[in-house]
N, CA, C and O atoms as a Maestro MAE file, in Angstrom:
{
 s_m_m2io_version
 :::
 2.0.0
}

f_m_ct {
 s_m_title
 :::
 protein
 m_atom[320] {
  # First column is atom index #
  i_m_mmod_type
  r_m_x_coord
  r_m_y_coord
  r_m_z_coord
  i_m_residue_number
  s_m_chain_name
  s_m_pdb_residue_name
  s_m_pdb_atom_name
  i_m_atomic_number
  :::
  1 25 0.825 -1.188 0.000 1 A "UNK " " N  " 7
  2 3 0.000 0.000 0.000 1 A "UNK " " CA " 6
  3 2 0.864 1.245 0.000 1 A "UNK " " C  " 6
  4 15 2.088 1.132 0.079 1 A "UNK " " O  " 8
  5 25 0.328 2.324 -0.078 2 A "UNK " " N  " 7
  6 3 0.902 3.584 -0.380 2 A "UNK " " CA " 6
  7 2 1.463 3.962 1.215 2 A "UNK " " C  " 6
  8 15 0.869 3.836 2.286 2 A "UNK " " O  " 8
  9 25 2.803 4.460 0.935 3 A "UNK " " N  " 7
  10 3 3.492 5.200 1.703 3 A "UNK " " CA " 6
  11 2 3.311 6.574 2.451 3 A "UNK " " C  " 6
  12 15 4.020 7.094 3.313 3 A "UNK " " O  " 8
  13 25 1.821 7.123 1.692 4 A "UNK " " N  " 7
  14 3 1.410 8.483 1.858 4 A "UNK " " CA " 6
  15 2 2.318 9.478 1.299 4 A "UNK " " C  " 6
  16 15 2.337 10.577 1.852 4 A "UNK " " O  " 8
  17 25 3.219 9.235 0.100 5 A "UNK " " N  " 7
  18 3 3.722 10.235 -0.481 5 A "UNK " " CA " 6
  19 2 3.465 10.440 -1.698 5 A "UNK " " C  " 6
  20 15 4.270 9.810 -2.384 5 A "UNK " " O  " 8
  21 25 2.742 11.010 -2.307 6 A "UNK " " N  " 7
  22 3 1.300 11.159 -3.878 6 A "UNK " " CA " 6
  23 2 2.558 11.123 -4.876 6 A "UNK " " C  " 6
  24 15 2.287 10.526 -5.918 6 A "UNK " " O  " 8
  25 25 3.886 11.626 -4.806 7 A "UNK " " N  " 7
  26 3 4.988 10.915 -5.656 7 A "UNK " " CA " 6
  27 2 4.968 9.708 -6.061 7 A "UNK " " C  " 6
  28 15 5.209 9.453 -7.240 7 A "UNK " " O  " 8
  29 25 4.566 8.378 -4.815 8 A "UNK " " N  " 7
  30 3 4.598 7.230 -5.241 8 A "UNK " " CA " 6
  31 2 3.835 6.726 -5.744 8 A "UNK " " C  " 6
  32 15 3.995 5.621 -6.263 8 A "UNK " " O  " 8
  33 25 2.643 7.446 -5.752 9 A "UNK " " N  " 7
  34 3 1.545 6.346 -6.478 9 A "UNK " " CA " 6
  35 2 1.172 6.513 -7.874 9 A "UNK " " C  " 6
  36 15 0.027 6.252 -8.244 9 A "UNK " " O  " 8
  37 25 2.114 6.954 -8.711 10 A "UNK " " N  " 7
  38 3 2.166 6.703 -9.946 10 A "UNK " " CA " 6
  39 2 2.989 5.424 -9.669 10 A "UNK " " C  " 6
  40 15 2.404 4.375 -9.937 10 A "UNK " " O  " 8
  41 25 3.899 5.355 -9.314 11 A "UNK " " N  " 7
  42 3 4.507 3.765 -9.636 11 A "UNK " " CA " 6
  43 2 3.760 2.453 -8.772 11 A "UNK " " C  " 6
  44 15 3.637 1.292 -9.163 11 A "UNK " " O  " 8
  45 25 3.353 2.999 -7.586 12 A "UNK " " N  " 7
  46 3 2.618 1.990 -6.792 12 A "UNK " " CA " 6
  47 2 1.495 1.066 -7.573 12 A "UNK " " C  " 6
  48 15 1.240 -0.127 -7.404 12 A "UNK " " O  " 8
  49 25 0.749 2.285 -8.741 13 A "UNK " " N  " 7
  50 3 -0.470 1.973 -9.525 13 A "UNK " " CA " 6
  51 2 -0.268 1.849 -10.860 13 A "UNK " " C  " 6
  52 15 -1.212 1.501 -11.568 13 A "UNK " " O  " 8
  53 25 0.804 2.073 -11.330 14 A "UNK " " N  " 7
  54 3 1.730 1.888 -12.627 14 A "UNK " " CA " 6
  55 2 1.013 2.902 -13.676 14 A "UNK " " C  " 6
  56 15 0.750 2.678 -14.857 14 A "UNK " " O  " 8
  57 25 0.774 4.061 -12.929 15 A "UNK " " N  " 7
  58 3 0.600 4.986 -14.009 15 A "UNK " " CA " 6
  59 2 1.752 5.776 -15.127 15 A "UNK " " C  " 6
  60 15 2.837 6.273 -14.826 15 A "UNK " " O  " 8
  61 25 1.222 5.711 -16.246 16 A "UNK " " N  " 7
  62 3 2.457 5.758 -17.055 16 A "UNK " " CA " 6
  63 2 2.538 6.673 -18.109 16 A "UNK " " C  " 6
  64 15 3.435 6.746 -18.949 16 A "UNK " " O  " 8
  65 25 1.118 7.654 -17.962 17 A "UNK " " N  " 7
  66 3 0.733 8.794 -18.815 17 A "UNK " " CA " 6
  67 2 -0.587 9.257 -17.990 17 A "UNK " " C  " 6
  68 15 -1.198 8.700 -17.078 17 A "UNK " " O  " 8
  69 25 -0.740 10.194 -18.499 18 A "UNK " " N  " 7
  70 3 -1.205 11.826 -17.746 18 A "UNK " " CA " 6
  71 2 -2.537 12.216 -19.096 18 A "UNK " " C  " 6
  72 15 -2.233 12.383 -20.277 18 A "UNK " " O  " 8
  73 25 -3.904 12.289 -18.586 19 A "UNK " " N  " 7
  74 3 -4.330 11.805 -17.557 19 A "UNK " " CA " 6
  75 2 -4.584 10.151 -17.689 19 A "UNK " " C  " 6
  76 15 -4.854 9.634 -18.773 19 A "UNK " " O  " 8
  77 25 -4.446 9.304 -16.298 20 A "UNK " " N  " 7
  78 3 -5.104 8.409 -16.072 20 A "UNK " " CA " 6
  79 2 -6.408 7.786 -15.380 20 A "UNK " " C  " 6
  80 15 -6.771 8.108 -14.249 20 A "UNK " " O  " 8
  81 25 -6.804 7.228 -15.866 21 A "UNK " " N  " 7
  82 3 -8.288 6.702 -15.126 21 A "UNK " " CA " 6
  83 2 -8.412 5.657 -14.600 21 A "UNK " " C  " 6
  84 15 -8.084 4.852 -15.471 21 A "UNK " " O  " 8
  85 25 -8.685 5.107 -13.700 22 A "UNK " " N  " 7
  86 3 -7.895 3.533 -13.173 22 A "UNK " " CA " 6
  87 2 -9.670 3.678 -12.271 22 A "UNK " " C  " 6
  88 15 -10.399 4.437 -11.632 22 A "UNK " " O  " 8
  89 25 -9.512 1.908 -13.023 23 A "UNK " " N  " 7
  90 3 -10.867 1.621 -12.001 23 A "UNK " " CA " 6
  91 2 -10.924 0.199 -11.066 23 A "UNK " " C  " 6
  92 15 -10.991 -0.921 -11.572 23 A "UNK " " O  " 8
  93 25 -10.893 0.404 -9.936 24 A "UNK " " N  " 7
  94 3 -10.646 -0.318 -8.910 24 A "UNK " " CA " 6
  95 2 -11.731 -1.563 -8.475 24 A "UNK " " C  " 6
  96 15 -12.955 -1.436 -8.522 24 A "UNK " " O  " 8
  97 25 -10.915 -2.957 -7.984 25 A "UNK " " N  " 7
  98 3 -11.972 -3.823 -7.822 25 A "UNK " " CA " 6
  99 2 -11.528 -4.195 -6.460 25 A "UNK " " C  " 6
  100 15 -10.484 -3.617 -6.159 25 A "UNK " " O  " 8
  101 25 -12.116 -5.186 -5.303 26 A "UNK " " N  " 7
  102 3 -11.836 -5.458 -4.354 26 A "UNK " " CA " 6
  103 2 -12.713 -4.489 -2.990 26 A "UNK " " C  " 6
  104 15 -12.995 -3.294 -3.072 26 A "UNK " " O  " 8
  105 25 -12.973 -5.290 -1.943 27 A "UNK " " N  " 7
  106 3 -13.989 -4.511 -0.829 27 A "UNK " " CA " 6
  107 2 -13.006 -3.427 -0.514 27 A "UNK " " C  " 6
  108 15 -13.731 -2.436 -0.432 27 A "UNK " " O  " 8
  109 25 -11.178 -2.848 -0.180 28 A "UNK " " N  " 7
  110 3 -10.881 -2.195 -0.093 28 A "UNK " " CA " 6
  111 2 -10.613 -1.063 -1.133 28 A "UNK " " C  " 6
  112 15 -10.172 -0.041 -0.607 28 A "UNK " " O  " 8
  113 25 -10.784 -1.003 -2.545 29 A "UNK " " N  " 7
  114 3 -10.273 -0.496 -3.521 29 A "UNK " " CA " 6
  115 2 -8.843 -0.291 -3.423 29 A "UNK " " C  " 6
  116 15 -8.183 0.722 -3.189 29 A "UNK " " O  " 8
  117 25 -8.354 -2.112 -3.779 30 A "UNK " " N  " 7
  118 3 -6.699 -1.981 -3.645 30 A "UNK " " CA " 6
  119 2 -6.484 -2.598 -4.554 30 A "UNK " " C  " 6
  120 15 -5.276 -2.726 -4.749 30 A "UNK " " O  " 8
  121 25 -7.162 -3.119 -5.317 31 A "UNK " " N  " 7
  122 3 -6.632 -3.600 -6.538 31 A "UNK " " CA " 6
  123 2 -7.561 -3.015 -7.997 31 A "UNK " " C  " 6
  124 15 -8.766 -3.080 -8.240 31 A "UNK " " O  " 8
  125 25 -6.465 -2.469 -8.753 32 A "UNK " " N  " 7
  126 3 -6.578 -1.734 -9.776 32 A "UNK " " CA " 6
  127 2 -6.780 -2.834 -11.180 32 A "UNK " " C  " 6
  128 15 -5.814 -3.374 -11.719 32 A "UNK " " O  " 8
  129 25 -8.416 -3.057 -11.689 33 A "UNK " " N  " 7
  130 3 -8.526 -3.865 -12.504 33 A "UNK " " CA " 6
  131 2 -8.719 -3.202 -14.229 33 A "UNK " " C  " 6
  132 15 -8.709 -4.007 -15.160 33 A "UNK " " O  " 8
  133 25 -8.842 -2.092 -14.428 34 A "UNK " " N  " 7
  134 3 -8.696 -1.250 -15.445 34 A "UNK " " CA " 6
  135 2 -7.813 0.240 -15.385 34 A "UNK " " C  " 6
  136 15 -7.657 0.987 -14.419 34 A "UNK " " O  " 8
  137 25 -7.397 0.347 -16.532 35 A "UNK " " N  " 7
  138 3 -6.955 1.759 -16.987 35 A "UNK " " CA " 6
  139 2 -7.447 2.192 -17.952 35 A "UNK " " C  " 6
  140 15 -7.919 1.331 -18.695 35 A "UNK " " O  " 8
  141 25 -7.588 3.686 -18.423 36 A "UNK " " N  " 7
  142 3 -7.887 3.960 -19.240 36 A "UNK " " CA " 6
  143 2 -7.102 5.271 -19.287 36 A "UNK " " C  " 6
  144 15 -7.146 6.160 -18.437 36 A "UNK " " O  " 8
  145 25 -6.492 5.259 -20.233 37 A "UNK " " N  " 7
  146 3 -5.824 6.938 -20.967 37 A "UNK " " CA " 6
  147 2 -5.965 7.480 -22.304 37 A "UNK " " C  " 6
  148 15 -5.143 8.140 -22.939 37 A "UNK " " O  " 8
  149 25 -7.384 7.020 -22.710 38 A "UNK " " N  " 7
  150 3 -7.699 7.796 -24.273 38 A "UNK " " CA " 6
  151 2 -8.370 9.068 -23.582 38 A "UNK " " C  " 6
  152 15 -9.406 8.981 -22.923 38 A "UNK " " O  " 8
  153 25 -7.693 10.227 -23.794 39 A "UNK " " N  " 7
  154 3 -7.956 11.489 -23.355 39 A "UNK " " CA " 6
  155 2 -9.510 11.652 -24.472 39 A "UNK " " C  " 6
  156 15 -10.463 12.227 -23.947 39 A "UNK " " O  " 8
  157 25 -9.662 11.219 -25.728 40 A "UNK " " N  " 7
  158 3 -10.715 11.275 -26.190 40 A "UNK " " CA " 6
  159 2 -12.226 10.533 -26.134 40 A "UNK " " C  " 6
  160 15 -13.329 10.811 -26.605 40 A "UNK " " O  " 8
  161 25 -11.610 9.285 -25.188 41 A "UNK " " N  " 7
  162 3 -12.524 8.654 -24.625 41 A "UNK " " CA " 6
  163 2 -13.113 9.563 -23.365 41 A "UNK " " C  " 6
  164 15 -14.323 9.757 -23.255 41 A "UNK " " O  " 8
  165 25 -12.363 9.980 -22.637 42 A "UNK " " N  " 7
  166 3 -12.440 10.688 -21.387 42 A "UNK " " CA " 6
  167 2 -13.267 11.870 -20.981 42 A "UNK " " C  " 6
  168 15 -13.950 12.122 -19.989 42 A "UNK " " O  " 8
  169 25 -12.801 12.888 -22.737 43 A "UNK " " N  " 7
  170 3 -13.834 14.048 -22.762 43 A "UNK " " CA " 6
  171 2 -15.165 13.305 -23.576 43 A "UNK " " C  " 6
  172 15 -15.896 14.018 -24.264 43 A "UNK " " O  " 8
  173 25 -15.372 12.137 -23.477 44 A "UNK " " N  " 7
  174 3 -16.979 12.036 -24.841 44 A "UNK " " CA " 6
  175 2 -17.461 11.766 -23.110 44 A "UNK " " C  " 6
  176 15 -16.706 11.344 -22.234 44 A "UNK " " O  " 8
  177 25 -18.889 12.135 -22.944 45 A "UNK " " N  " 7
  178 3 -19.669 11.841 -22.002 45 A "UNK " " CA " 6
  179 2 -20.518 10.465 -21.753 45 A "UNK " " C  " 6
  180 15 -21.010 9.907 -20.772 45 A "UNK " " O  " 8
  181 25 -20.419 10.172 -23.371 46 A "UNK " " N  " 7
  182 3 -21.349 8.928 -23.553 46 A "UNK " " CA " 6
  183 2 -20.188 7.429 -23.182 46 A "UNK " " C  " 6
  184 15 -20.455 6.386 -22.586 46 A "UNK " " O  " 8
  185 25 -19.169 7.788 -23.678 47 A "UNK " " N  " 7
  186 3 -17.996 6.543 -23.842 47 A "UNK " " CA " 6
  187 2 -17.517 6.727 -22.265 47 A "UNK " " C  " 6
  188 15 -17.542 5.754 -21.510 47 A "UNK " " O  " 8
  189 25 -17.152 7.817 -21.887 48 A "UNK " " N  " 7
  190 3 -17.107 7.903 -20.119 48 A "UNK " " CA " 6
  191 2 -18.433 6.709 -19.363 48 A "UNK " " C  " 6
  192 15 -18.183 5.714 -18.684 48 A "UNK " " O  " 8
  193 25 -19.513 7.115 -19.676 49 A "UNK " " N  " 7
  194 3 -20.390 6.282 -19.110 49 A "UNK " " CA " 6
  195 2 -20.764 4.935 -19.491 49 A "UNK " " C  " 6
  196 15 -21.621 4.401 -18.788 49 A "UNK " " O  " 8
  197 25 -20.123 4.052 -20.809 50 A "UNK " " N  " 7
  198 3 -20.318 2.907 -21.300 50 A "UNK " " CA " 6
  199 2 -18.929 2.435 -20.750 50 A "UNK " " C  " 6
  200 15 -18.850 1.225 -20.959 50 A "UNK " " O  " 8
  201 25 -17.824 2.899 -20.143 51 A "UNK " " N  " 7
  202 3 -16.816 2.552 -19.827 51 A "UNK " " CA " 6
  203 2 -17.011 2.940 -18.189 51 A "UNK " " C  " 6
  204 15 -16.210 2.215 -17.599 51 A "UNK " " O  " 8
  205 25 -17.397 3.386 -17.664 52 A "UNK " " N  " 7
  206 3 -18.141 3.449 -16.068 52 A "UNK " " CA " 6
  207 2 -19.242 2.500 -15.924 52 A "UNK " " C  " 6
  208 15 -19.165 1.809 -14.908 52 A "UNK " " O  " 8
  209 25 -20.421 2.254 -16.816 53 A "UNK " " N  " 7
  210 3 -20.969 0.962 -16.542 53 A "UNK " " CA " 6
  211 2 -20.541 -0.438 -16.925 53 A "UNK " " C  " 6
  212 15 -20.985 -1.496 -16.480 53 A "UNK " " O  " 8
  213 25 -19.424 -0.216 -17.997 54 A "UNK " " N  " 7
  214 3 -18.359 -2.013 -18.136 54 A "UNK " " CA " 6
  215 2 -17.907 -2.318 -17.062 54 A "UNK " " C  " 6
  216 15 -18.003 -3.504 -16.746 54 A "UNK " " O  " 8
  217 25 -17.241 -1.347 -16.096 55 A "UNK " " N  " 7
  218 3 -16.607 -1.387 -14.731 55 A "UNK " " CA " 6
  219 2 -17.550 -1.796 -13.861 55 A "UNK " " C  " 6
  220 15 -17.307 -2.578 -12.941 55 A "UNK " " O  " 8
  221 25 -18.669 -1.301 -14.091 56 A "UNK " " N  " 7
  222 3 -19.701 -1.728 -12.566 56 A "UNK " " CA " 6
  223 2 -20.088 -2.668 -13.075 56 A "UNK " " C  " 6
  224 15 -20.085 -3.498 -12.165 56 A "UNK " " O  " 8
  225 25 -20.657 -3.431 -14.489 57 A "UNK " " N  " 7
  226 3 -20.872 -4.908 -14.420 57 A "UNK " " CA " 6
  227 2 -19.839 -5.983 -13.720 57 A "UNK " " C  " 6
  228 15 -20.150 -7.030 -13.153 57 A "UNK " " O  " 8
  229 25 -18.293 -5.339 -13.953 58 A "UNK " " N  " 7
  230 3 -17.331 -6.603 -13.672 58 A "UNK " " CA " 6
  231 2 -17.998 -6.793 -12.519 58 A "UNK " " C  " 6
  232 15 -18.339 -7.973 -12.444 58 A "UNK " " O  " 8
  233 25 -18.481 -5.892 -11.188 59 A "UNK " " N  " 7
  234 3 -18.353 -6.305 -10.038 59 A "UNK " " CA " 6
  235 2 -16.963 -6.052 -9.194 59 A "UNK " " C  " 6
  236 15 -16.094 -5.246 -9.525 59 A "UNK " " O  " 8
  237 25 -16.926 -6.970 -7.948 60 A "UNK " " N  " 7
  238 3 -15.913 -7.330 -7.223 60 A "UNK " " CA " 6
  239 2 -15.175 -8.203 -7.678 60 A "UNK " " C  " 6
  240 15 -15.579 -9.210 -7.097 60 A "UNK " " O  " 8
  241 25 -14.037 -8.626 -8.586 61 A "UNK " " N  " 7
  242 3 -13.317 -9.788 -8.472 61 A "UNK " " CA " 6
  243 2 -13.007 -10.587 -7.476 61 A "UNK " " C  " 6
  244 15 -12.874 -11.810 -7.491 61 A "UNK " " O  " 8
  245 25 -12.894 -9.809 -6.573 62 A "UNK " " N  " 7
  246 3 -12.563 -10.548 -4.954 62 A "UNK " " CA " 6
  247 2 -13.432 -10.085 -4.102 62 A "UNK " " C  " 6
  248 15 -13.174 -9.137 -3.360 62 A "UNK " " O  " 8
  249 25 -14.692 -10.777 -4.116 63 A "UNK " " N  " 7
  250 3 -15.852 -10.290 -3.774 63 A "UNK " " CA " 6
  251 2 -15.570 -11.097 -1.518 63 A "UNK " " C  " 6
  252 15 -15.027 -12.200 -1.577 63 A "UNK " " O  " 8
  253 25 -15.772 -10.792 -0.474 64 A "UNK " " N  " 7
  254 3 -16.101 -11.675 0.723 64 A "UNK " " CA " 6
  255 2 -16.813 -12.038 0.687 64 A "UNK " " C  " 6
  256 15 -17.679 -11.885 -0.175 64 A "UNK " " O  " 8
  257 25 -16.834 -12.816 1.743 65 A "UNK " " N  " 7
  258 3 -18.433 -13.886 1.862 65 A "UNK " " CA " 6
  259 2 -19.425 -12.868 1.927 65 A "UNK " " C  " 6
  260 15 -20.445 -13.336 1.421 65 A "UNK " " O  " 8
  261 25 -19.591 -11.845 2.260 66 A "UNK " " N  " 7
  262 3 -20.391 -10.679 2.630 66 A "UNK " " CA " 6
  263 2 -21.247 -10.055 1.355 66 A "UNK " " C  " 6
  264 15 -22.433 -9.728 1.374 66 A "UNK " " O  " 8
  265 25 -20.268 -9.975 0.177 67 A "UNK " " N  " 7
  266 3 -20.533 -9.695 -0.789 67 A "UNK " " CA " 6
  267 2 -20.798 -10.971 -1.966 67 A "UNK " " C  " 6
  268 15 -20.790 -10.693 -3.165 67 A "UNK " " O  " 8
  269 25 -20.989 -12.133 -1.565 68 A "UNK " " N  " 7
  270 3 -20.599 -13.082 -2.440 68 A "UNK " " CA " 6
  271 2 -21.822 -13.190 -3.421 68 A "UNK " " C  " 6
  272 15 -22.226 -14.347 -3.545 68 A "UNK " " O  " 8
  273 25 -22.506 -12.231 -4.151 69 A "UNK " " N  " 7
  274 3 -23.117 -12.159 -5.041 69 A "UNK " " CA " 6
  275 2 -22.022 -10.898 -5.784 69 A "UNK " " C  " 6
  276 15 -22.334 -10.693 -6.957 69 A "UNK " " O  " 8
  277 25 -20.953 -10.142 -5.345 70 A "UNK " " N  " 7
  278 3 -20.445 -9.500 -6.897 70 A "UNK " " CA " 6
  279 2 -21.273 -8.291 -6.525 70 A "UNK " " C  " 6
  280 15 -22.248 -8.237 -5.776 70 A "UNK " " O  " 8
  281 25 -20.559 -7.153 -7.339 71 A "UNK " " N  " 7
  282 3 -21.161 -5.966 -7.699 71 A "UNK " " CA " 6
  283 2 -20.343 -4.922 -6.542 71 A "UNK " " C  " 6
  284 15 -20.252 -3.753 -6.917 71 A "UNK " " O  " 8
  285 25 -19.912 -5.156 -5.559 72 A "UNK " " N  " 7
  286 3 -19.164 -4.594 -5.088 72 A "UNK " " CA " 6
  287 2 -19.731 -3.426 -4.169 72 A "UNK " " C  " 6
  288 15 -20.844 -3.567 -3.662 72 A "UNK " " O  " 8
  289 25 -18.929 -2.191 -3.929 73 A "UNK " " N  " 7
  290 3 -19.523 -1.153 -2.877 73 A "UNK " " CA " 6
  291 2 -20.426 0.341 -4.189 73 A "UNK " " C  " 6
  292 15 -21.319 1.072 -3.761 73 A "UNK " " O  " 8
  293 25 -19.972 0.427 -5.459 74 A "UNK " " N  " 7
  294 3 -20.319 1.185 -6.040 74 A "UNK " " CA " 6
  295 2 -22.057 0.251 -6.669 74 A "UNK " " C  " 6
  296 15 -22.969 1.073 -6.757 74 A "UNK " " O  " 8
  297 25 -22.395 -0.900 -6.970 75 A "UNK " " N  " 7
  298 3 -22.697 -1.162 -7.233 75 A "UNK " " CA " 6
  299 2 -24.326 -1.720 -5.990 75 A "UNK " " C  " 6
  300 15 -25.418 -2.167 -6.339 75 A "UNK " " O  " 8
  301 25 -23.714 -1.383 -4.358 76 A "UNK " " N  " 7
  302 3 -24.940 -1.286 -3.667 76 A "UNK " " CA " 6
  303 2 -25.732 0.254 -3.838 76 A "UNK " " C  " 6
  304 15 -26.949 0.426 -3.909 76 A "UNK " " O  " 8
  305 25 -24.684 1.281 -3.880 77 A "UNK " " N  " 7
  306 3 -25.038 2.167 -4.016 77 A "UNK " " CA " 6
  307 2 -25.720 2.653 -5.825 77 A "UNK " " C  " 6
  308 15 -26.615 3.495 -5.885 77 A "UNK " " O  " 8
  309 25 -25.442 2.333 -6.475 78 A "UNK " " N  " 7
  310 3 -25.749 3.240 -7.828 78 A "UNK " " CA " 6
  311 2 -26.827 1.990 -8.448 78 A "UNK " " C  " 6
  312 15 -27.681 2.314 -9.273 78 A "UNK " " O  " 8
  313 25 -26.678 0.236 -7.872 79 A "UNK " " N  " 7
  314 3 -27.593 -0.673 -8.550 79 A "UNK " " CA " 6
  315 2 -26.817 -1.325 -9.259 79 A "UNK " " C  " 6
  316 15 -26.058 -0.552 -9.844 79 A "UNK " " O  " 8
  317 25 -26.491 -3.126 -9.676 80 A "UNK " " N  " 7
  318 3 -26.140 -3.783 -10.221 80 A "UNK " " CA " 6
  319 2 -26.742 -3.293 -11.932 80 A "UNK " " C  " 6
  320 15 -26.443 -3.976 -12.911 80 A "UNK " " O  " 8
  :::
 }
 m_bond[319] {
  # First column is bond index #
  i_m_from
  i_m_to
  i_m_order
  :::
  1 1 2 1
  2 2 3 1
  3 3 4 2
  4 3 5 1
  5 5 6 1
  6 6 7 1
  7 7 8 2
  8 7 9 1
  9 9 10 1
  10 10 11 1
  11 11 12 2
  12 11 13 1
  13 13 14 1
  14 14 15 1
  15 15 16 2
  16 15 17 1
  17 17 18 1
  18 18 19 1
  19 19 20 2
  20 19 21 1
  21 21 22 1
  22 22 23 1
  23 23 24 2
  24 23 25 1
  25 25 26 1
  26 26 27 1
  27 27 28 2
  28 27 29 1
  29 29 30 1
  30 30 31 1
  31 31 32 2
  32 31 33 1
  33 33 34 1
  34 34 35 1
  35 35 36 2
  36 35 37 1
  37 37 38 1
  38 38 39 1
  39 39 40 2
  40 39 41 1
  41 41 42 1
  42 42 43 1
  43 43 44 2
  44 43 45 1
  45 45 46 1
  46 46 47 1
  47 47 48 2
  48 47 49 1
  49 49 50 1
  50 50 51 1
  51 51 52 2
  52 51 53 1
  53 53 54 1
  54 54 55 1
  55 55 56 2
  56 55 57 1
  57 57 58 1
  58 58 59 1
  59 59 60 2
  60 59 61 1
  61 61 62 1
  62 62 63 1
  63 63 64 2
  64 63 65 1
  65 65 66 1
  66 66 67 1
  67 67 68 2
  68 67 69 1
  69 69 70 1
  70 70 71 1
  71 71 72 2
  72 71 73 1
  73 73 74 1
  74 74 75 1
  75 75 76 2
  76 75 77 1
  77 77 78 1
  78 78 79 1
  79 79 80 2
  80 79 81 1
  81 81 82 1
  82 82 83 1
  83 83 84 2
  84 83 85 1
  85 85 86 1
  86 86 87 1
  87 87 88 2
  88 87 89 1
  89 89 90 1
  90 90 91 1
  91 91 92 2
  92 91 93 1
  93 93 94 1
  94 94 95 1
  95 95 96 2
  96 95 97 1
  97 97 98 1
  98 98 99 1
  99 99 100 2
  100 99 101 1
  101 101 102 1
  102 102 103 1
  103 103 104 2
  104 103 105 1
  105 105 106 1
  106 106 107 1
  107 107 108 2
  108 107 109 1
  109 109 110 1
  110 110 111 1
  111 111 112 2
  112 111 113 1
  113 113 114 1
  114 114 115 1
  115 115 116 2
  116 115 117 1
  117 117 118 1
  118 118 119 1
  119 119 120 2
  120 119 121 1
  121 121 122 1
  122 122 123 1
  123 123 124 2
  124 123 125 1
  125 125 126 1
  126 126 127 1
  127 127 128 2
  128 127 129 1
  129 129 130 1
  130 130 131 1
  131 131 132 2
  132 131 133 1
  133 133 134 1
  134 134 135 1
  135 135 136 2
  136 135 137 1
  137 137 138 1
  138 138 139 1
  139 139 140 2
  140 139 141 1
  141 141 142 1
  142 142 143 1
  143 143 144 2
  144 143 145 1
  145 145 146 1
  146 146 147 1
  147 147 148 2
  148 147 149 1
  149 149 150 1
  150 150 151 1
  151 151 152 2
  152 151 153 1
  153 153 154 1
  154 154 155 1
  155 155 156 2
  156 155 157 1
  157 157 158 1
  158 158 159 1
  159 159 160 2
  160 159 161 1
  161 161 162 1
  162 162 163 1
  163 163 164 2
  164 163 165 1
  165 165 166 1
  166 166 167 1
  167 167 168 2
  168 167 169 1
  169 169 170 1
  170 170 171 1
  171 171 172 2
  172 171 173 1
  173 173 174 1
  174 174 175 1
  175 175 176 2
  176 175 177 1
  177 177 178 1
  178 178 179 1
  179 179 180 2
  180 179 181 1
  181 181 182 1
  182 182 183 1
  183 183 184 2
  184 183 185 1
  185 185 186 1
  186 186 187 1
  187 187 188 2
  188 187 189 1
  189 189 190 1
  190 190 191 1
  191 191 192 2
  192 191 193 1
  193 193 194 1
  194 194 195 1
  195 195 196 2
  196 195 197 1
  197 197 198 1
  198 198 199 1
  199 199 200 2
  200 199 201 1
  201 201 202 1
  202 202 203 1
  203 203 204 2
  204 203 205 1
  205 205 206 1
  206 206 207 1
  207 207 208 2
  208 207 209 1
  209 209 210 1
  210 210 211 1
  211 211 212 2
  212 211 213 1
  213 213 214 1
  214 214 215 1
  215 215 216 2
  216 215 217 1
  217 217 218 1
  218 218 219 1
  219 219 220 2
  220 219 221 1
  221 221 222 1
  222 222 223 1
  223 223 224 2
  224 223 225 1
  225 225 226 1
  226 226 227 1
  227 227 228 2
  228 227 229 1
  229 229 230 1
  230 230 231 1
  231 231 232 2
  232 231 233 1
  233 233 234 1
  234 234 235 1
  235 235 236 2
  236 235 237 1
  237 237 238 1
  238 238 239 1
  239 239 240 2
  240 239 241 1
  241 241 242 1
  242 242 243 1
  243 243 244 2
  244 243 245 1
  245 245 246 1
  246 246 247 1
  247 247 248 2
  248 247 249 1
  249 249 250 1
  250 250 251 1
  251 251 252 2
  252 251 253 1
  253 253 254 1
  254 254 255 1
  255 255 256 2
  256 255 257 1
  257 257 258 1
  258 258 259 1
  259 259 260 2
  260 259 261 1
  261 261 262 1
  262 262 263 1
  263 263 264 2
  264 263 265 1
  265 265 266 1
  266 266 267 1
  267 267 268 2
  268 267 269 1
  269 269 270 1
  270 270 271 1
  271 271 272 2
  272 271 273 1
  273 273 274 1
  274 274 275 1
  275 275 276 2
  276 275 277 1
  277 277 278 1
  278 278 279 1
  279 279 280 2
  280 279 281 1
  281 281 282 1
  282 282 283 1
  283 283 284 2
  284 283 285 1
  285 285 286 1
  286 286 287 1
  287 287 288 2
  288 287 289 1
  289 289 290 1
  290 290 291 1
  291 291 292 2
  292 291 293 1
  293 293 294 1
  294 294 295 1
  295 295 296 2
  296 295 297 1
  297 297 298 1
  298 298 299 1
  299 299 300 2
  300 299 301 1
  301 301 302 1
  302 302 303 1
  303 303 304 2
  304 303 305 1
  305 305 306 1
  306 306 307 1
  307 307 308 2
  308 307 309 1
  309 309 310 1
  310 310 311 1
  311 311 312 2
  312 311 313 1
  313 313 314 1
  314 314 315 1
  315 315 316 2
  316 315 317 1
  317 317 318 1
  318 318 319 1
  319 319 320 2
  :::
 }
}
């Protein structure tokens, strides 16, 4: 995990161009299961949101027993 110095977490998260979009799976959001750096994907509003709901179908990859139906913490809140 991060050291608390915002220097490191480009390498901690293997960011490797500016801007990045990284979308997180796991009950802590510690594991980073997408990136995205098409700056033209980023400004379309529609491809932002077909690439924000691909992410909330994956779910949790590493869902707990707690969660063991998937969908994760964004996904109690916004709806499978």
């Amino acid at each position: 995990m991060s050291d608390g110095n915002m220097m490191d977490l480009g390498v901690e998260y293997g960011v490797r161009s500016m801007p990045t979009l990284m979308g997180f799976g796991g009950r802590r959001a510690e594991r980073v299961t997408d990136r995205l750096v098409d700056t033209r994907v980023m400004s379309d509003e529609k491809a932002m949101a077909k690439w924000i709901d691909q992410e909330m179908k994956k779910g949790d990859p590493f869902p707990s027993s707690s969660q063991a139906g998937g969908g994760g913490f964004l996904a109690r809140i916004f709806g499978s």
